[in-house]
N, CA, C and O of each residue as an XYZ file, in Angstrom:
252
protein
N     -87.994    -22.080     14.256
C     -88.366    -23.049     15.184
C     -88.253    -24.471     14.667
O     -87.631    -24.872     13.683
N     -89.028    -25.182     15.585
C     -88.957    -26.550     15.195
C     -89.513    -27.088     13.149
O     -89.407    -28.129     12.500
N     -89.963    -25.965     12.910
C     -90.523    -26.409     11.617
C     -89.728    -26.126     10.573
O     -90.209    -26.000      9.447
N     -87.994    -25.948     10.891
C     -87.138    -25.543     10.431
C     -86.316    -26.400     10.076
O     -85.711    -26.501      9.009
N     -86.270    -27.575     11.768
C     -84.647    -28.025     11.989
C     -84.930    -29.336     10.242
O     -84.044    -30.178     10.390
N     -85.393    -29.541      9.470
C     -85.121    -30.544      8.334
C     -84.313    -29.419      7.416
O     -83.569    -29.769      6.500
N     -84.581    -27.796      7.821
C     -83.629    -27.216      6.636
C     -82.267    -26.620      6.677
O     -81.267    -26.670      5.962
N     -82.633    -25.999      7.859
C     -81.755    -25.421      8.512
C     -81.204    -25.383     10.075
O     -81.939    -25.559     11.046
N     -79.718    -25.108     10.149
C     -79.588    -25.780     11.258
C     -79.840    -24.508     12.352
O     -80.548    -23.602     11.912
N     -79.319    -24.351     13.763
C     -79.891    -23.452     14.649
C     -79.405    -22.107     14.166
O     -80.085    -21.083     14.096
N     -77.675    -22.305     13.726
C     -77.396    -20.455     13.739
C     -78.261    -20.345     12.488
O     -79.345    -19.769     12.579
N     -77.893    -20.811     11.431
C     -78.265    -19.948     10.125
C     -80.391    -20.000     10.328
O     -81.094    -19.468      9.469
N     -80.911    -20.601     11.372
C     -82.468    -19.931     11.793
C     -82.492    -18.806     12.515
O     -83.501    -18.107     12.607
N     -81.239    -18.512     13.154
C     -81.336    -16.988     14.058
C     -80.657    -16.038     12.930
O     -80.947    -14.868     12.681
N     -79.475    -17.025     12.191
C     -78.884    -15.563     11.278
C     -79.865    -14.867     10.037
O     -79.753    -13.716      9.616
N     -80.745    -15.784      9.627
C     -81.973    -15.495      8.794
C     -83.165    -14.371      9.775
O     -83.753    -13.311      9.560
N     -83.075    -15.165     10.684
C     -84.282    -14.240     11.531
C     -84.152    -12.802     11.633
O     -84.872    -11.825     11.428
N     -82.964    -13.029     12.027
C     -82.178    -11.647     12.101
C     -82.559    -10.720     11.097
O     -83.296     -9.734     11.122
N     -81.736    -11.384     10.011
C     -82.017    -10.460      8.779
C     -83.213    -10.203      8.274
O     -83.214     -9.239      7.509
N     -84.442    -10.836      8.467
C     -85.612    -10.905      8.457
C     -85.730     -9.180      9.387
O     -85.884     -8.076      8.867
N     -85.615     -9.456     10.593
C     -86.071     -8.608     11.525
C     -85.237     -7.125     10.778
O     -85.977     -6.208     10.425
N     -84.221     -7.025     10.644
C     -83.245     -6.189     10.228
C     -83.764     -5.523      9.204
O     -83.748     -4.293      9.264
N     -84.235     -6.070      8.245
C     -84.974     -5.720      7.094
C     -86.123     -4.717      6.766
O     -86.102     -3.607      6.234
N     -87.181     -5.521      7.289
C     -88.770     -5.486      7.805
C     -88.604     -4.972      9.167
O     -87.716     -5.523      9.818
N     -89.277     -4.023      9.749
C     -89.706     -3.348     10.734
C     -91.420     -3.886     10.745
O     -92.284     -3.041     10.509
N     -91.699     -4.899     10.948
C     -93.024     -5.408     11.505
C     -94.130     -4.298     12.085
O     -94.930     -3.630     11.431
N     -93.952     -4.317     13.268
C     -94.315     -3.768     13.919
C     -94.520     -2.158     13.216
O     -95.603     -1.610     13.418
N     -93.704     -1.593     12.582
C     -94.291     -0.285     12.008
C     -94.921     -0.440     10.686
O     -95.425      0.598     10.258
N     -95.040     -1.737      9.747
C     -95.628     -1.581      8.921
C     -97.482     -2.327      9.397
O     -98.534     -2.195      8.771
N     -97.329     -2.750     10.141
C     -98.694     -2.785     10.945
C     -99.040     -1.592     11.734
O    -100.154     -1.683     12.248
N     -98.552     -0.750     11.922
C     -98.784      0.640     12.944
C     -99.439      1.456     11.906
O    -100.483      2.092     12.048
N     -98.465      1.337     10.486
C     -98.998      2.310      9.155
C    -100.806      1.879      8.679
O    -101.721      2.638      8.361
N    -100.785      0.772      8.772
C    -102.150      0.242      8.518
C    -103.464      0.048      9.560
O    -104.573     -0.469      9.423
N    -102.516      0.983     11.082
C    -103.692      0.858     11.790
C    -103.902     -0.130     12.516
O    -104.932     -0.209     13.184
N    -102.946     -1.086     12.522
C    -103.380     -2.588     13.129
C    -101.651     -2.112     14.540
O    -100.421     -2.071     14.518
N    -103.215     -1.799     15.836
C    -102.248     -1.678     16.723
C    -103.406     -2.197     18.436
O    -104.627     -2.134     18.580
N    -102.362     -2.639     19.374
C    -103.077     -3.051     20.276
C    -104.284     -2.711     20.596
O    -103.806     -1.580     20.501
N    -105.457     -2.537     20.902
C    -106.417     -2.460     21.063
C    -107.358     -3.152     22.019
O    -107.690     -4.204     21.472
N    -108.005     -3.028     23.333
C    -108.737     -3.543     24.034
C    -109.648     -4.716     23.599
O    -109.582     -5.909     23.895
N    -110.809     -3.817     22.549
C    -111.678     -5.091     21.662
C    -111.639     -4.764     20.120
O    -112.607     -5.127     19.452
N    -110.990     -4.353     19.734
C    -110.423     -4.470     18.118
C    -109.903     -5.629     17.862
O    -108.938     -5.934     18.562
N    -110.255     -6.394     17.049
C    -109.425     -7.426     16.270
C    -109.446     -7.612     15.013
O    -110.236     -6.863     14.440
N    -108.766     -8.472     14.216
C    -108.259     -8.376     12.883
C    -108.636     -9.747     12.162
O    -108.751    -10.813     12.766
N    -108.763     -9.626     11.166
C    -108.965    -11.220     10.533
C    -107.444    -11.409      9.960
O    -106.715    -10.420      9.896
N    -106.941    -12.795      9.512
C    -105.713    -12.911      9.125
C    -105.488    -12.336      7.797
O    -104.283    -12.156      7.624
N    -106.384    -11.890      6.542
C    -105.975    -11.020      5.593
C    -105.887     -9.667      6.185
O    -104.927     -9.043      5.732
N    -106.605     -9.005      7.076
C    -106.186     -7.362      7.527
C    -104.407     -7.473      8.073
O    -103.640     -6.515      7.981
N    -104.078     -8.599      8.534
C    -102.239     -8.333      8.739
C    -101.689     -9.020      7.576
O    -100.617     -8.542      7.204
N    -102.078     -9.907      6.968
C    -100.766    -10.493      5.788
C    -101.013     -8.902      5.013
O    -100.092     -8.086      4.980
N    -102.137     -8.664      4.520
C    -102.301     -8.292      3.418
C    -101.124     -6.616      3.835
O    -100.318     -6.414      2.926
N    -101.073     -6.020      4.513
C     -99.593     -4.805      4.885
C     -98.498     -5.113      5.023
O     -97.521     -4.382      5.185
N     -98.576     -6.679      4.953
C     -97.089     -7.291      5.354
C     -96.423     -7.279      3.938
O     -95.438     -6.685      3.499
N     -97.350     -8.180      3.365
C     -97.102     -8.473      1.929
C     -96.725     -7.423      0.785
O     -96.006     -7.588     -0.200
N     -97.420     -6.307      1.205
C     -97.565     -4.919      0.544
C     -95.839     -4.611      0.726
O     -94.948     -4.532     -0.120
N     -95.825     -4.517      1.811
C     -94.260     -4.011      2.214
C     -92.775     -5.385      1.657
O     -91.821     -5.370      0.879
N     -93.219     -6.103      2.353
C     -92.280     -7.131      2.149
C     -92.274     -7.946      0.644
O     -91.407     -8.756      0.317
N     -93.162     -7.639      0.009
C     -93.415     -8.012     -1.423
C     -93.541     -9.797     -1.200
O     -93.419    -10.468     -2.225
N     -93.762    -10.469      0.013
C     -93.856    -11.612      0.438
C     -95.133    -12.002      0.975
O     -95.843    -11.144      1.501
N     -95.613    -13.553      0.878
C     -97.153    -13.667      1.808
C     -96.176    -14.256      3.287
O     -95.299    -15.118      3.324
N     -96.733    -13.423      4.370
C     -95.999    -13.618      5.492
C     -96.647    -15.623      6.058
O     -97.810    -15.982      5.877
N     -95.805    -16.337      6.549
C     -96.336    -17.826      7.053
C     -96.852    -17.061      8.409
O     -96.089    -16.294      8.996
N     -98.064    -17.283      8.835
C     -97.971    -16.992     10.240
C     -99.450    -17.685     10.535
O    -100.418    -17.783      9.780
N     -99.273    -18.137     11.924
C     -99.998    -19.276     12.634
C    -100.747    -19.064     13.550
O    -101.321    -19.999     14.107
């Protein structure tokens, strides 16, 4: 997104994303840990970095 355009220009933010997404399966390494939609369940922001990180060997940026 916009917190990009000083590094990178538009394709190489979708061709990264991509590979990001391509990579990492999100969504199932949060499914493995239990962190899935829920009516009144919610999460503090270490219960999702901390499976992200596990998997992706990365601290995920997220807002």
């Amino acid at each position: 997104g916009r917190c990009s355009e000083q590094t990178l220009n538009q394709m190489q933010y979708f061709e990264i994303s991509h590979d990001m997404w391509v990579s990492y399966n999100i969504t199932e390494i949060l499914r493995n840990a239990s962190i899935v939609p829920h009516p009144t369940q919610t999460w503090t922001y270490s219960d999702i970095v901390a499976p992200i990180k596990a998997a992706t060997k990365r601290t995920p940026l997220l807002r």
